[in-house]
N, CA, C and O atoms as a GROMACS GRO file, in nm:
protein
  412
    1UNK      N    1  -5.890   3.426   2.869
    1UNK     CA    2  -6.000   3.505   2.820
    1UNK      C    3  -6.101   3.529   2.932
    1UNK      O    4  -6.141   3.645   2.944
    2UNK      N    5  -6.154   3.420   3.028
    2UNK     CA    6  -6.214   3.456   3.037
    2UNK      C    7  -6.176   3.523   3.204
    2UNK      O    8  -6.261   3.589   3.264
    3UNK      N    9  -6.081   3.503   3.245
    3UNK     CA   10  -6.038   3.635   3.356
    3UNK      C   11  -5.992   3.787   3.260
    3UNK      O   12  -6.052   3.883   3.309
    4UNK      N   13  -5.925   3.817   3.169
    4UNK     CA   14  -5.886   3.900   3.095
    4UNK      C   15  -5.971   4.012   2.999
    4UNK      O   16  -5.951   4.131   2.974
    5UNK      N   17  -6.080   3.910   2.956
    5UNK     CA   18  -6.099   3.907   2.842
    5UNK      C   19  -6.150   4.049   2.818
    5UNK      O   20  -6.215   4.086   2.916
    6UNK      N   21  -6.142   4.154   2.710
    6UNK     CA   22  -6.212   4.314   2.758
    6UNK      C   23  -6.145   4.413   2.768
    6UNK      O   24  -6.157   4.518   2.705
    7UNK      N   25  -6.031   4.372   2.891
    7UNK     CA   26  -5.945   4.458   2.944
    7UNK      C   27  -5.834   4.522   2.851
    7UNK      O   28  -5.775   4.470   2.756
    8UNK      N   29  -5.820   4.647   2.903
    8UNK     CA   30  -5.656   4.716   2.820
    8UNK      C   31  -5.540   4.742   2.957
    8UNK      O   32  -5.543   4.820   3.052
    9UNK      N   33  -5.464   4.663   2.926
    9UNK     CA   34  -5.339   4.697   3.056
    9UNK      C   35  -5.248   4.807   3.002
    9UNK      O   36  -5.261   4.851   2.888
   10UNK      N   37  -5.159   4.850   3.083
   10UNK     CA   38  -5.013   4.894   3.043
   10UNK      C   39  -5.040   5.024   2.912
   10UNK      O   40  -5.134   5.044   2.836
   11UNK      N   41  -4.919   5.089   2.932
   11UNK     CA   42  -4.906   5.197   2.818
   11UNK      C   43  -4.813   5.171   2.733
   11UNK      O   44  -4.738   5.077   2.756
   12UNK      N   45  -4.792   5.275   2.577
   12UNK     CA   46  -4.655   5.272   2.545
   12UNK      C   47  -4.581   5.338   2.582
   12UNK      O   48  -4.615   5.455   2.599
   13UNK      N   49  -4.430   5.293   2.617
   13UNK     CA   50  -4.324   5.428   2.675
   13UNK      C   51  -4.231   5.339   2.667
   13UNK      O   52  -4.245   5.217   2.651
   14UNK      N   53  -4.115   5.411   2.682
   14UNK     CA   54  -3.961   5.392   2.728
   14UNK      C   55  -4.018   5.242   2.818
   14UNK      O   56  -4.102   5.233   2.907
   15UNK      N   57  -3.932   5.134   2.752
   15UNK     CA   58  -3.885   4.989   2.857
   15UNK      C   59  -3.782   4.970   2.900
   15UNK      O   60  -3.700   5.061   2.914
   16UNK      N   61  -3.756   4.828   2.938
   16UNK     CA   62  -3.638   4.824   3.015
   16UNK      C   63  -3.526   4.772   2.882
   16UNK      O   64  -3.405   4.797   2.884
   17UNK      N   65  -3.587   4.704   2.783
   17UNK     CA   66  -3.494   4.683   2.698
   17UNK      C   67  -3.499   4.692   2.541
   17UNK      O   68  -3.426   4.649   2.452
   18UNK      N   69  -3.642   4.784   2.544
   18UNK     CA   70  -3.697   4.752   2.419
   18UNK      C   71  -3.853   4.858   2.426
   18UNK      O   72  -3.903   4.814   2.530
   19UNK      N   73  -3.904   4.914   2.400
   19UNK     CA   74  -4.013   4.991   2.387
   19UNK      C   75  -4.124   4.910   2.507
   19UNK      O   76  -4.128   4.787   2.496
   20UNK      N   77  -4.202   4.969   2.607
   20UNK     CA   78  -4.316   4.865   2.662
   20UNK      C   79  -4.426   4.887   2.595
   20UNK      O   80  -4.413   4.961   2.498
   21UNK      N   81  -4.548   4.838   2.622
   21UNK     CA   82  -4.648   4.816   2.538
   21UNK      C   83  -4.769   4.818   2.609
   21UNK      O   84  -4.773   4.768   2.722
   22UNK      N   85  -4.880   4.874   2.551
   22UNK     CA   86  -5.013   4.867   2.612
   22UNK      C   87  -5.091   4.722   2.536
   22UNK      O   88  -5.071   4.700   2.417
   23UNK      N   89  -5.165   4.645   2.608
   23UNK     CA   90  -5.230   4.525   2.605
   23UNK      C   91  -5.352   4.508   2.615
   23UNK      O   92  -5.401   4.493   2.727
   24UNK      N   93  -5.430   4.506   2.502
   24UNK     CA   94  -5.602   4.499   2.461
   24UNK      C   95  -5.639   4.335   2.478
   24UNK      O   96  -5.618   4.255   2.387
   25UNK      N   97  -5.674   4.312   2.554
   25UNK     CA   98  -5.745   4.150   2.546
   25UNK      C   99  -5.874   4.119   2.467
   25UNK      O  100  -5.960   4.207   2.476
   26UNK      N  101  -5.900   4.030   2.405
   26UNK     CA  102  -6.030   4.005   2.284
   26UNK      C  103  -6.117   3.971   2.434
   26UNK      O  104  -6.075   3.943   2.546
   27UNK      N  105  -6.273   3.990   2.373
   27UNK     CA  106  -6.351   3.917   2.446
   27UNK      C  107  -6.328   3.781   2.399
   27UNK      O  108  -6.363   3.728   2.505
   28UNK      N  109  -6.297   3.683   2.326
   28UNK     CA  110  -6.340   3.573   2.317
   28UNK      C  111  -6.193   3.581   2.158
   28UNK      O  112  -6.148   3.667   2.083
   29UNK      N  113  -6.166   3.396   2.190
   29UNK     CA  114  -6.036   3.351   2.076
   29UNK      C  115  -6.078   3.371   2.001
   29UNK      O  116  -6.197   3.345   1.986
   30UNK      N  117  -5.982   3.446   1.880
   30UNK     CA  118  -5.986   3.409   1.763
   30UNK      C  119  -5.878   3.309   1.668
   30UNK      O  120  -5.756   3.321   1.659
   31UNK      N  121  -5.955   3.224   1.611
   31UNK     CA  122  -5.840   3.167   1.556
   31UNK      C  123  -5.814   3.219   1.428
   31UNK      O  124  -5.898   3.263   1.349
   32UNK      N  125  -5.691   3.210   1.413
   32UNK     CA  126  -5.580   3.264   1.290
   32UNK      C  127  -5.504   3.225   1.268
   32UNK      O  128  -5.427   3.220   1.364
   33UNK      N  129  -5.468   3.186   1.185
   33UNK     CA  130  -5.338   3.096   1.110
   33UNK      C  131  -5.220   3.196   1.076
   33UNK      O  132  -5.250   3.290   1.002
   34UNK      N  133  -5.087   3.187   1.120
   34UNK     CA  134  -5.000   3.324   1.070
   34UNK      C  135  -4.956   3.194   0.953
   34UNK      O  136  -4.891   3.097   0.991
   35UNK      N  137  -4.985   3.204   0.859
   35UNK     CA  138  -4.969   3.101   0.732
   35UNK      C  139  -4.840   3.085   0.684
   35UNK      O  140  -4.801   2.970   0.662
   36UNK      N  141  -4.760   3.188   0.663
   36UNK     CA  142  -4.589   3.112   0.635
   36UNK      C  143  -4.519   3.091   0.753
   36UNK      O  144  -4.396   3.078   0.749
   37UNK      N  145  -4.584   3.084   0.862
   37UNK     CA  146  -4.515   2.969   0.950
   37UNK      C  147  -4.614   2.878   0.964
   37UNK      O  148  -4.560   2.786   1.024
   38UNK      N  149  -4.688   2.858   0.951
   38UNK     CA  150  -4.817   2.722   0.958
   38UNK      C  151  -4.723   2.586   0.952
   38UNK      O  152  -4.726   2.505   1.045
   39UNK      N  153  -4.667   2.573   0.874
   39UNK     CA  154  -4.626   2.440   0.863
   39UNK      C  155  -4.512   2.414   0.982
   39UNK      O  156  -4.471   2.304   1.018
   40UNK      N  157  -4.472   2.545   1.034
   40UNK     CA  158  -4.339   2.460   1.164
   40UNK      C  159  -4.380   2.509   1.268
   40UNK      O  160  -4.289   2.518   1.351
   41UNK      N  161  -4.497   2.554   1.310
   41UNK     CA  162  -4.590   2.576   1.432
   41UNK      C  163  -4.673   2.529   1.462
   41UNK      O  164  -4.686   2.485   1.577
   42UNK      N  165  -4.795   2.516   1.335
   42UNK     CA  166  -4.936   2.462   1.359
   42UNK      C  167  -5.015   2.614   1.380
   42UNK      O  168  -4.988   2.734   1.381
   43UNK      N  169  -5.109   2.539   1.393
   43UNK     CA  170  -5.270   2.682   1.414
   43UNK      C  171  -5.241   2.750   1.540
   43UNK      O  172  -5.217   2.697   1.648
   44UNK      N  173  -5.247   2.878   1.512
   44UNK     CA  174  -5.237   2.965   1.696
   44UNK      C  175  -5.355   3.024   1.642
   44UNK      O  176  -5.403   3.038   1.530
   45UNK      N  177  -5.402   3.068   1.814
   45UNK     CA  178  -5.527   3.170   1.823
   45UNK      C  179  -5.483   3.289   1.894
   45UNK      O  180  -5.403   3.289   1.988
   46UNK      N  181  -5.548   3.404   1.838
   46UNK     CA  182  -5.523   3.533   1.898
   46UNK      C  183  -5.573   3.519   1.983
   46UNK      O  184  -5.658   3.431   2.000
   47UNK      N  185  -5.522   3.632   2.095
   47UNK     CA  186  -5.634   3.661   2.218
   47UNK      C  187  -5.606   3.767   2.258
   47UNK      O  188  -5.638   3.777   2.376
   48UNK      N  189  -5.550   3.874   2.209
   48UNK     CA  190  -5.486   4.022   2.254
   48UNK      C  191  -5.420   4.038   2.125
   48UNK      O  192  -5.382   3.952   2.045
   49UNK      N  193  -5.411   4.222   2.116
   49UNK     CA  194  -5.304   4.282   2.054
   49UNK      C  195  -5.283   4.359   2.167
   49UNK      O  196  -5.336   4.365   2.278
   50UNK      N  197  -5.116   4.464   2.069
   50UNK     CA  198  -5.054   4.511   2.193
   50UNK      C  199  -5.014   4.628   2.079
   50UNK      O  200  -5.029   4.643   1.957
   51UNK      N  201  -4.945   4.717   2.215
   51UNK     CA  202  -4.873   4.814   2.110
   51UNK      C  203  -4.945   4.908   2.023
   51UNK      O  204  -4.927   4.936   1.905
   52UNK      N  205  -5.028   4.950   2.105
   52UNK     CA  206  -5.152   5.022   1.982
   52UNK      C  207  -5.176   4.954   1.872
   52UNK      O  208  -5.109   5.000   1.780
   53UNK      N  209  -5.234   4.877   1.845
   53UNK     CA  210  -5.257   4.708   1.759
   53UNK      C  211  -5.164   4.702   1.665
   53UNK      O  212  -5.199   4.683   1.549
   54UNK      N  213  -5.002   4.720   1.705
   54UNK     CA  214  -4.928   4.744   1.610
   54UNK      C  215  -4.878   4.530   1.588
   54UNK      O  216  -4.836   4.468   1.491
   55UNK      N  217  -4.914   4.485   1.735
   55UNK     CA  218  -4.842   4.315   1.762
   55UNK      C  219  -4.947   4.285   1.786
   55UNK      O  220  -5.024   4.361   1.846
   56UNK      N  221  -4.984   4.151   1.740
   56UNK     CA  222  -5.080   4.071   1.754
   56UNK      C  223  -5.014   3.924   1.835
   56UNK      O  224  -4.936   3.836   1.799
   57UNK      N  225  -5.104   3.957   1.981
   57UNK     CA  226  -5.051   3.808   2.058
   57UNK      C  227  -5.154   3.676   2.012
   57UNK      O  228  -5.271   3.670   1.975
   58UNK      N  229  -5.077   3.602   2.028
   58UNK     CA  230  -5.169   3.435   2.023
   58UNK      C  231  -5.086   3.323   2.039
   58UNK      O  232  -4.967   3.324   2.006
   59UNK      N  233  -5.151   3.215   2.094
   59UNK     CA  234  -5.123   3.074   2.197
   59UNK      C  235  -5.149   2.983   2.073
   59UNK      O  236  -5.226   2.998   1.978
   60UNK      N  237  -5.052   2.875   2.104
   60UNK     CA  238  -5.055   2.771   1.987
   60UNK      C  239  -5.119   2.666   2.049
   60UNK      O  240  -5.143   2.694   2.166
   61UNK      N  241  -5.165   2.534   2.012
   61UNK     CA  242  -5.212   2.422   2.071
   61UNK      C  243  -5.138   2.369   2.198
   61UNK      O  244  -5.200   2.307   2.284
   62UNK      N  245  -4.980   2.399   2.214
   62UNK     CA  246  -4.895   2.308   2.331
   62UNK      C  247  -4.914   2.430   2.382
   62UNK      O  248  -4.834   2.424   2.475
   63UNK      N  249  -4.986   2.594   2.392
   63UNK     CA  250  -4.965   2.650   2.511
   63UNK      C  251  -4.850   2.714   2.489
   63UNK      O  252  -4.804   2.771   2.589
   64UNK      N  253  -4.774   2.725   2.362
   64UNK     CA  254  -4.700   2.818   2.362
   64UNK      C  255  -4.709   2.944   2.327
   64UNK      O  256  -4.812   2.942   2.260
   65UNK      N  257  -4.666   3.072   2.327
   65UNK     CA  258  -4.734   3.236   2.310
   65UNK      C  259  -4.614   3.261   2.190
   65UNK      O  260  -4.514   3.205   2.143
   66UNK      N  261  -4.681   3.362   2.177
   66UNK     CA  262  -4.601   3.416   2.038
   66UNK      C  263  -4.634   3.553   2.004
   66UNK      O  264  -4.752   3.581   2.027
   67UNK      N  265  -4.553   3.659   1.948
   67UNK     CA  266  -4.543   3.713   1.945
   67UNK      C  267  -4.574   3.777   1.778
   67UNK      O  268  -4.470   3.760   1.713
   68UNK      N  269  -4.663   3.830   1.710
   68UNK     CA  270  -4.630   3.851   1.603
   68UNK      C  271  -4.595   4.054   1.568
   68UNK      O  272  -4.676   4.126   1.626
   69UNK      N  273  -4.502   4.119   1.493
   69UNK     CA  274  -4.539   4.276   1.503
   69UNK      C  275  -4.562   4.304   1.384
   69UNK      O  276  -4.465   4.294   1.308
   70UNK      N  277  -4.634   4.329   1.351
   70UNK     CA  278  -4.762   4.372   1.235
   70UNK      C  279  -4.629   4.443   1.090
   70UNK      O  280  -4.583   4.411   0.981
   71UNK      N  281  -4.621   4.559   1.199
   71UNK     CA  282  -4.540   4.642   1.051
   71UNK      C  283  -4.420   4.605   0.998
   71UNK      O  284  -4.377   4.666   0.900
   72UNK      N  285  -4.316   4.451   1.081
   72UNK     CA  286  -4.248   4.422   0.954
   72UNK      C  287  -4.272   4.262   0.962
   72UNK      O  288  -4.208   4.191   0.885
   73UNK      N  289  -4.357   4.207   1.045
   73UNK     CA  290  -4.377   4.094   0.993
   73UNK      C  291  -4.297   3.968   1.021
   73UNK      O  292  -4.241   3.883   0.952
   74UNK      N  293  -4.314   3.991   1.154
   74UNK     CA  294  -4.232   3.909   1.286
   74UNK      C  295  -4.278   3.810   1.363
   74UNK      O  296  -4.399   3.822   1.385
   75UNK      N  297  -4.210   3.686   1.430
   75UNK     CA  298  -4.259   3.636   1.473
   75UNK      C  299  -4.164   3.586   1.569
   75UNK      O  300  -4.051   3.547   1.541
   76UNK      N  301  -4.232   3.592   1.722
   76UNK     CA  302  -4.140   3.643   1.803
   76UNK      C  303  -4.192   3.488   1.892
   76UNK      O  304  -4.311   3.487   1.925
   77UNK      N  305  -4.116   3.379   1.925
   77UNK     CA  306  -4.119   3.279   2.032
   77UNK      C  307  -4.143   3.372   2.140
   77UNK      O  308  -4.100   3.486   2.123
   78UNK      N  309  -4.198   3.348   2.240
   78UNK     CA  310  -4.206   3.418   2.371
   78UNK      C  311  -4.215   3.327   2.498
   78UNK      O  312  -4.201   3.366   2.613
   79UNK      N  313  -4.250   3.147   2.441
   79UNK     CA  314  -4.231   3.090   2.548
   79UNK      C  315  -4.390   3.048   2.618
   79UNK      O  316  -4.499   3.071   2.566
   80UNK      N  317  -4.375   3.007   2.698
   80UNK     CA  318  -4.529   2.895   2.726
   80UNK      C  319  -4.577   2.923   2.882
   80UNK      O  320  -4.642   2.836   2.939
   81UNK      N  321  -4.536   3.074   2.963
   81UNK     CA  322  -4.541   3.151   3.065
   81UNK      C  323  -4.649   3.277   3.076
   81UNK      O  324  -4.619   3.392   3.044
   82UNK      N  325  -4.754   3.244   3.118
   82UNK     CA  326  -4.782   3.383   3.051
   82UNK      C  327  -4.762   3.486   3.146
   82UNK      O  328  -4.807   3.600   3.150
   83UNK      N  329  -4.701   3.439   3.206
   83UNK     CA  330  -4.663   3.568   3.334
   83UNK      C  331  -4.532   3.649   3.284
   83UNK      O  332  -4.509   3.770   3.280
   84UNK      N  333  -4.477   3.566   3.257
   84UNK     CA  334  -4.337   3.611   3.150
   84UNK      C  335  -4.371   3.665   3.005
   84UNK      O  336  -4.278   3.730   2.958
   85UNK      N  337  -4.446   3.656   2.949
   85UNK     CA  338  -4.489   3.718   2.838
   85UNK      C  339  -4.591   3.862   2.918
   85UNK      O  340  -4.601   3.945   2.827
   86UNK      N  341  -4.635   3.895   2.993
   86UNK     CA  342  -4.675   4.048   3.016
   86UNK      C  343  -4.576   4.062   3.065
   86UNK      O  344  -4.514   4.154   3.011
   87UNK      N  345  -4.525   4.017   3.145
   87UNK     CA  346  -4.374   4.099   3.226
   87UNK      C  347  -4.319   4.180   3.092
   87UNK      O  348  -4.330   4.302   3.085
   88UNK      N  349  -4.257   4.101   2.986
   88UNK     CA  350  -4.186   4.151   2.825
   88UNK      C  351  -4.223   4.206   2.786
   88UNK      O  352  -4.142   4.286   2.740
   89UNK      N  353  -4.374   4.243   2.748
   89UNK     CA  354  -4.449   4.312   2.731
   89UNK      C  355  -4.464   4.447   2.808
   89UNK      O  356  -4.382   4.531   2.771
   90UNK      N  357  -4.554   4.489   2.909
   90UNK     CA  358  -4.538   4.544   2.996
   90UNK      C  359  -4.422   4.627   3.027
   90UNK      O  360  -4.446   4.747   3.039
   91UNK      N  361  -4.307   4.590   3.043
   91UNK     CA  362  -4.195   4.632   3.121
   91UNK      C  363  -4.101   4.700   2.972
   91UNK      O  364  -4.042   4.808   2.959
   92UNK      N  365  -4.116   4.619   2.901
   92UNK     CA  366  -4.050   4.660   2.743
   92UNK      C  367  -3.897   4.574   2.716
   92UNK      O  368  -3.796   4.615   2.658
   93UNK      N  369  -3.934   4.399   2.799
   93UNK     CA  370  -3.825   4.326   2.771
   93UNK      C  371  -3.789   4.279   2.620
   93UNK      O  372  -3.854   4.336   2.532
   94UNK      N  373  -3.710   4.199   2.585
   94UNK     CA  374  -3.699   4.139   2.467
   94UNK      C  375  -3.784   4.039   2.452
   94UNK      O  376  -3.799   3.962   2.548
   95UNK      N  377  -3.859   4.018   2.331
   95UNK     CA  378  -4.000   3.903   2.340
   95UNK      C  379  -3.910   3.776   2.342
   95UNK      O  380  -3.970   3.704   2.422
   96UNK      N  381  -3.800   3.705   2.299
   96UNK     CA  382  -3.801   3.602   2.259
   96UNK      C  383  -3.698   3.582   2.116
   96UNK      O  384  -3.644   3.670   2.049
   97UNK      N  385  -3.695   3.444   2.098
   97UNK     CA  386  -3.615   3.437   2.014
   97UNK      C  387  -3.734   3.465   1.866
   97UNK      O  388  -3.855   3.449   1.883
   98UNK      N  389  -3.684   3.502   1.745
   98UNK     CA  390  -3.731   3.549   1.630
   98UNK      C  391  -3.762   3.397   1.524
   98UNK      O  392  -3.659   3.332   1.510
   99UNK      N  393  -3.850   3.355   1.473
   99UNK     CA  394  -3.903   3.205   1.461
   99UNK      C  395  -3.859   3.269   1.302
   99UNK      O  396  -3.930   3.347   1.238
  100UNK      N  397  -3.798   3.244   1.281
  100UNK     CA  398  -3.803   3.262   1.056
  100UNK      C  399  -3.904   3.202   1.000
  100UNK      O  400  -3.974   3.104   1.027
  101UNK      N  401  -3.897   3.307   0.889
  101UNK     CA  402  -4.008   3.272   0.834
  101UNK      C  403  -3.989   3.171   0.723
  101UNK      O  404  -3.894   3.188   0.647
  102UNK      N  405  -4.097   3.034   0.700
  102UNK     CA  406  -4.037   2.932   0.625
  102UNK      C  407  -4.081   2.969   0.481
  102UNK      O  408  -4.038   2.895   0.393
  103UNK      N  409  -4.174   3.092   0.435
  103UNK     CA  410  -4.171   3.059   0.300
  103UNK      C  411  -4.074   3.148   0.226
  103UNK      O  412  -4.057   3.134   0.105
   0.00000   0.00000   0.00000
């Protein structure tokens, strides 16, 4: 946040494996609970959407990122890199493995 925080990176267009994405950073965390995974994740906080606020990014307590996409309601592991999570982003890689949903 607070190197980021404000900024919009990247556009949408053609990726390398998957659509790329433009990246809005919050001024400041929000926390949010994605609630039917709450119980096999724990509490993450936003700190960016992406995608013309179509994905909402946020970091869990161990520092892991995640991926959520709004219109069907996804939740995308992305891993505990955050250099590797804009690269995926950005470039239009695959986010990650897909976390099911527990309820």
């Amino acid at each position: 946040i607070d190197e980021f925080g404000g900024r919009i990176v990247g556009e949408c267009s053609a990726g390398t494996e998957q659509a790329a994405s433009d990246i809005r950073f919050f001024s400041a965390m929000r926390p949010q609970a994605v609630l039917s995974w709450g119980n096999s994740i724990g509490e993450l906080w936003a700190f960016a959407c992406a995608h013309h606020d179509h994905m909402a990014l946020y970091v869990g307590q161990g520092g892991n990122f995640y991926i959520f996409t709004i219109p069907d309601e996804r939740l995308y592991d992305a891993g505990s890199d955050f250099s590797e999570l804009m690269r995926k982003l950005l470039w239009g890689y695959k986010y990650g493995p897909e976390i099911p949903n527990a309820a």
